[in-house]
Steps between C-alpha positions, in 0.01 A plus 500: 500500500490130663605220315505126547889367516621366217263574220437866509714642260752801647402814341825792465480842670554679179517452091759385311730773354450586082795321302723692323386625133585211207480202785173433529368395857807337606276331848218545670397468869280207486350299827706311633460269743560596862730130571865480445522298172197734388738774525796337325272393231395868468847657489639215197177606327592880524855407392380271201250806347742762578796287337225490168506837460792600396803340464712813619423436848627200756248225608555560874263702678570654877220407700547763724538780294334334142729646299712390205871578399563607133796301379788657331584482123893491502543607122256703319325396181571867288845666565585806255832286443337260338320740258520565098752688455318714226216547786796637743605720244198595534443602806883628512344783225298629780782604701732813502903456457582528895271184558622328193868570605383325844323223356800394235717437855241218595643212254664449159177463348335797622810690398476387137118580473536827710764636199253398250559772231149553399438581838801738555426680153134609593661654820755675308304644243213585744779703672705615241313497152711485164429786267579551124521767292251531221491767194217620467375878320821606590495466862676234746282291636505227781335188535462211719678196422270206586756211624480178301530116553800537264750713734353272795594150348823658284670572888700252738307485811529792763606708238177766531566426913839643513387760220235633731723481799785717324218756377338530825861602627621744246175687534517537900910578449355772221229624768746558777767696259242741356447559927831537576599732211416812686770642750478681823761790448590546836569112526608368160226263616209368298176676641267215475662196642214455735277452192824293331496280749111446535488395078785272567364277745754533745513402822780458797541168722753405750646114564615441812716183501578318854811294589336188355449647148099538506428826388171706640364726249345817581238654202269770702637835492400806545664769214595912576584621197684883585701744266777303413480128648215220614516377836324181597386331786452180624370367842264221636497230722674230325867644548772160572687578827800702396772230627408257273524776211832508256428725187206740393472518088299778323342449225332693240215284326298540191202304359576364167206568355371868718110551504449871517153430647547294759756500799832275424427136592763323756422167333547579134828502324754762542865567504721609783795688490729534803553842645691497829645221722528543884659301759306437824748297687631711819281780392474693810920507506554579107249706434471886582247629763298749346274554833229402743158552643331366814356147296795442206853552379592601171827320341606631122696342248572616120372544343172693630384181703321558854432214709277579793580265826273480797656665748599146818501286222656350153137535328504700199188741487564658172723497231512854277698546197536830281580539123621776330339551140824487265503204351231343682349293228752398370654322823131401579501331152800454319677257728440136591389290824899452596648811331510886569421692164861724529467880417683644244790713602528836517865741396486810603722725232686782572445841374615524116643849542710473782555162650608671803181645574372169618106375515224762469133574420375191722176520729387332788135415608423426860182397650473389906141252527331292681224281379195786543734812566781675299750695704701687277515469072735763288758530246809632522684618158804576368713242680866497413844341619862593411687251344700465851198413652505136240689246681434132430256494258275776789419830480395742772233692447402768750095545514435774829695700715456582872595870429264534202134489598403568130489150457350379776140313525325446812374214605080381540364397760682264790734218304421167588462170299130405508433070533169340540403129489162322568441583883722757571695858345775754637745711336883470601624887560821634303472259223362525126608403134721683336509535095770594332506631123782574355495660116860559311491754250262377202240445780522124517505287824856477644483351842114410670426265817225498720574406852394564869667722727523661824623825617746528853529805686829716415721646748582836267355805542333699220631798377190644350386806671103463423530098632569431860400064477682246503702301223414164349726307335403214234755227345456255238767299357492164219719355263461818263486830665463648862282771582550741848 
């Protein structure tokens, strides 16, 4: 459409976009003039009727684009700092004792109001309610007692906190001895430490620590619980390069308050308590070679620690440790983040009839695993030693005899320690874990551990007549006993 120059008015290709809700019509596409101060003219009108519309916005307008740039509010007008404190309480009310332990580590005041006792004592007695006793046509009767503003405003602050706290603790500690009551007689084991260990909340992690002192934490395992130990498994991507590596710490960890509902939180509280501490300096020369595949190589240390090396290389593809059952909770629980919980000792007596007799009446439980296969499991009874056979504080007890084949087990399958990470899985031949259970005479643990092994090729010959193969021979040795 023709125009004459100058006084035609310039019509746009297209409409104006619709404003954005609660700012009106911030500008509108109005003719302009087609002349060079018509424009300009134009464009401070736009700026001037967008500037009116809110006072959020900037006054400057892009006149290629025509659009506006929100400005930024440095502080904002509400913060949940700056709120009642009987309105955060509140709102505190709403939450459940894991989130109110996190939210008293914010400030001082949020600590103060997140131990509010009125808050604290509806969560205990929600969890835990009081009872009385109450005579009535001759029968005992209990009842509900209804908490009261009284026992709320009577205690210091924190007091129905750390009251809840305690009671949440004695009743898991109650829940895992009624579980752990029941023994295996074959073991002197509890049978239902799998189930002990699931109502406890507890969990394994290792920390490595480099030469510089920062310490990589690693939470994801995976858990094999066999007959008489828990092996676990960790592997990833996120391993630190092995010659930058100094110590490896195990730790058993429990949540503080355990929710038997949900899985254990990493972020919540819990406790740690020191298990094992390995050096990793020189680890390839101080360690002990357990055995190779085609992709890794297997280094041990005591106790029952695996770590898995990529075979060219000082990359650590898996780390494996294995517990044995006695005692397990307590040195997963009892001790601290610096300090070992220490076993109690064990004295063997000697016979009261005839001291000369020596040690007798002691069993021995073997099992030979893998993560998915067991090799061999049995028990051997009736274990005894002379009293010549006690020197320095050891005893020498013999378990199976070449010449007797009365006593011997055979062997499952082909033995071979099974490994797996993300991308790839083998299974290193003529190695497995071994478990060893020993029982004195009242049937109580005497000597356990829980360690990898590997078996070498013996140069004797049998004597059996119905067994023509060939010999194996396994040794394990620590700072308590030997076994051959």
């Amino acid at each position: 459409m023709a125009a004459a120059r100058g006084s035609a008015p310039l019509q746009y290709g297209r409409e104006a976009a619709p404003a954005p809700a609660g700012l009106g019509r911030l500008c509108s596409f109005t003719p302009v003039a087609a002349s060079r101060s018509g424009r300009a003219a134009g464009l401070r009108n736009m700026s001037q009727s967008f500037a009116a519309g809110s006072k959020k916005y900037s006054e400057t307008v892009n006149a290629d684009s025509l659009c506006w740039t929100p400005s930024i509010n440095s502080k904002p007008s509400v913060c949940i700092e700056n709120m009642p404190s009987e309105m955060l309480i509140k709102v505190f009310s709403y939450l459940d004792a894991v989130s109110l332990l996190h939210v008293a580590c914010v400030n001082k005041r949020f600590y103060q109001l997140a131990s509010d006792n009125g808050i604290w004592l509806k969560m205990y007695f929600s969890c835990f309610p009081a009872k009385r006793r109450i005579w009535k046509n001759e029968f005992l009767q209990m009842e509900t007692v209804p908490s009261s503003c009284a026992v709320v405003e009577d205690r210091k602050p924190g007091y129905w906190k750390k009251e809840y706290i305690l009671k949440q603790i004695a009743a898991v500690k109650t829940r895992v001895m009624q579980l752990v009551k029941p023994v295996d007689p074959c073991t002197g084991l509890p049978c239902k430490n799998q189930k002990a260990i699931k109502a406890s909340g507890l969990s394994w992690i290792i920390v490595l620590k480099d030469k510089n002192g920062k310490e990589h934490v690693m939470e994801k395992a995976h858990l094999s619980f066999k007959h008489t130990s828990v092996s676990i498994f960790w592997h990833g991507t996120g391993w630190p390069c092995l010659d930058v590596l100094s110590t490896l710490k195990l730790f058993g960890v429990i949540p503080l308050l355990p929710d038997q509902s949900t899985a254990p939180s990493k972020n919540g509280p819990r406790r740690r308590s020191l298990i094992a501490e390995y050096s990793l300096s020189h680890l390839t020369e101080s360690s002990v070679a357990v055995g190779s595949d085609n992709l890794v190589q297997l280094f041990s240390l005591n106790p029952g620690l695996v770590v898995g090396l990529w075979k060219g290389s000082n990359e650590i593809a898996f780390v494996t440790v294995s517990l044995h059952y006695h005692q397990l909770l307590e040195r997963s629980a009892l001790g601290s983040a610096t300090v070992q919980y220490v076993l109690p000792p064990d004295k063997p007596v000697l016979d009261d009839i005839d001291p000369e007799y020596g040690l007798h009446d002691y069993d021995l439980h073997l099992d030979m695993h893998s993560e998915k296969h067991t090799y061999m499991c049995g028990t051997f009874r009736s274990l005894f030693c002379r009293k010549g056979d006690i020197e320095n504080g050891y005893l020498k007890l013999t378990v199976v005899s070449l010449k007797d084949n009365t006593k011997h087990i055979p062997l499952i399958g082909t033995v071979g320690l099974s490994w797996e990470t993300a991308a790839f899985k083998g299974i290193v031949k003529d190695c497995y874990m071994m478990d060893v259970t020993v029982l004195d005479e009242t049937q109580k643990p005497f000597w356990c551990f829980s360690a990898p092994v590997c078996m070498e090729l013996s140069s004797k010959v049998s004597n059996l007549y119905d067994y023509m193969g060939h010999i194996y021979i396994t040794d394990y040795a620590d700072s308590e006993a030997n076994v051959s």
